[in-house]
C-alpha positions as CSV (number, residue, x, y, z in Angstrom):
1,X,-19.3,-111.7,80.1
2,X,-19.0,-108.9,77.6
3,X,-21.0,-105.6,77.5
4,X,-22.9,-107.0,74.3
5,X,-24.0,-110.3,76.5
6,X,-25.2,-108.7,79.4
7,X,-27.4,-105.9,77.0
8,X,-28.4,-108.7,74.9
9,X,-29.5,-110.0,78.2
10,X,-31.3,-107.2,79.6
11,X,-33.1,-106.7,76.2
12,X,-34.4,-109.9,75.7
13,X,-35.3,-111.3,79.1
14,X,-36.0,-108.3,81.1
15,X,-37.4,-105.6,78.7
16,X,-38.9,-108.4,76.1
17,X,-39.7,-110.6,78.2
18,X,-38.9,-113.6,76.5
19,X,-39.2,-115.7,79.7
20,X,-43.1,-115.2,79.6
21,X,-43.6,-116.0,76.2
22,X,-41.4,-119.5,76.6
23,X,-43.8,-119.5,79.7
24,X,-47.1,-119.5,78.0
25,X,-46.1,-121.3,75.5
26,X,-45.0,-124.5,77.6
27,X,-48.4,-123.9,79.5
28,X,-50.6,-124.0,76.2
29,X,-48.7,-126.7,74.9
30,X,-49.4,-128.9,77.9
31,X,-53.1,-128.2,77.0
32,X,-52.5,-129.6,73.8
33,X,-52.8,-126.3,71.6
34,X,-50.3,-126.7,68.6
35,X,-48.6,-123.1,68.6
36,X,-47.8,-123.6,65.4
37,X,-51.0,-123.1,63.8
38,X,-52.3,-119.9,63.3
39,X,-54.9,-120.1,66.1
40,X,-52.6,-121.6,68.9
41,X,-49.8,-118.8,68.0
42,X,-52.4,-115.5,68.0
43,X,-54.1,-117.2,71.6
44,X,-50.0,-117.3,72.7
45,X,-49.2,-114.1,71.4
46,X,-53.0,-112.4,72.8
47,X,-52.1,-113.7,76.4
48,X,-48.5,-112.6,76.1
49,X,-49.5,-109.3,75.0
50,X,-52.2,-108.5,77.7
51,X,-49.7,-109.6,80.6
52,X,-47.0,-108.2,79.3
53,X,-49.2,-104.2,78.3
54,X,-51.0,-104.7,82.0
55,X,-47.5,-105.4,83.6
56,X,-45.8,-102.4,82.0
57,X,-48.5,-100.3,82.5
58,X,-48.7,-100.8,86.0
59,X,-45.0,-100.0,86.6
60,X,-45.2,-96.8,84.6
61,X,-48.3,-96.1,86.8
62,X,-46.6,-97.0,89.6
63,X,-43.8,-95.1,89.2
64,X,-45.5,-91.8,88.2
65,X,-47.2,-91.6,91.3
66,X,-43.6,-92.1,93.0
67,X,-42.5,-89.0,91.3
68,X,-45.9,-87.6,91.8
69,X,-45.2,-87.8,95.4
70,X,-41.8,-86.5,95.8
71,X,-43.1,-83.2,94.0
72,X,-46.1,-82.8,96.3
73,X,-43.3,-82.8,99.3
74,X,-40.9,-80.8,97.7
75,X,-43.8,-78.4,96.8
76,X,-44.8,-78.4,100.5
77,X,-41.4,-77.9,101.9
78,X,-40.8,-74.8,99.5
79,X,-44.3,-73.4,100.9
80,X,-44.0,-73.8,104.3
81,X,-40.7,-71.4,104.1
């Protein structure tokens, strides 16, 4: 595998998520909504978009208060000296 493939890779299936769209789609076509309508591709693309904006979020949430954390010790440490 070349540089370009595994980038392509990490763009489109991790950071794009492309897996969850494929996902929702199967799922809403299995519940007989035709995705290529305009209704059945804006109810794909709204529940793609909320997962996707409530994942992220929660990860940069998540990892603020990591860093959060590490400064409140480091702060300590430097105080207590």
């Amino acid at each position: 595998m070349s540089f370009k493939e595994i980038w392509d890779f990490i763009q489109e299936q991790i950071l794009g998520m492309k897996w969850l769209n494929q996902w929702i789609g199967n799922l809403l076509s299995g519940m007989g909504i035709d995705l290529n309508s305009r209704w059945g591709g804006s109810i794909q693309f709204f529940i793609y978009d909320v997962i996707k904006i409530t994942f992220l979020l929660c990860l940069l949430i998540f990892f603020i208060l990591v860093l959060c954390q590490d400064l409140v010790q480091v702060k300590m440490r430097f105080s207590s000296s």
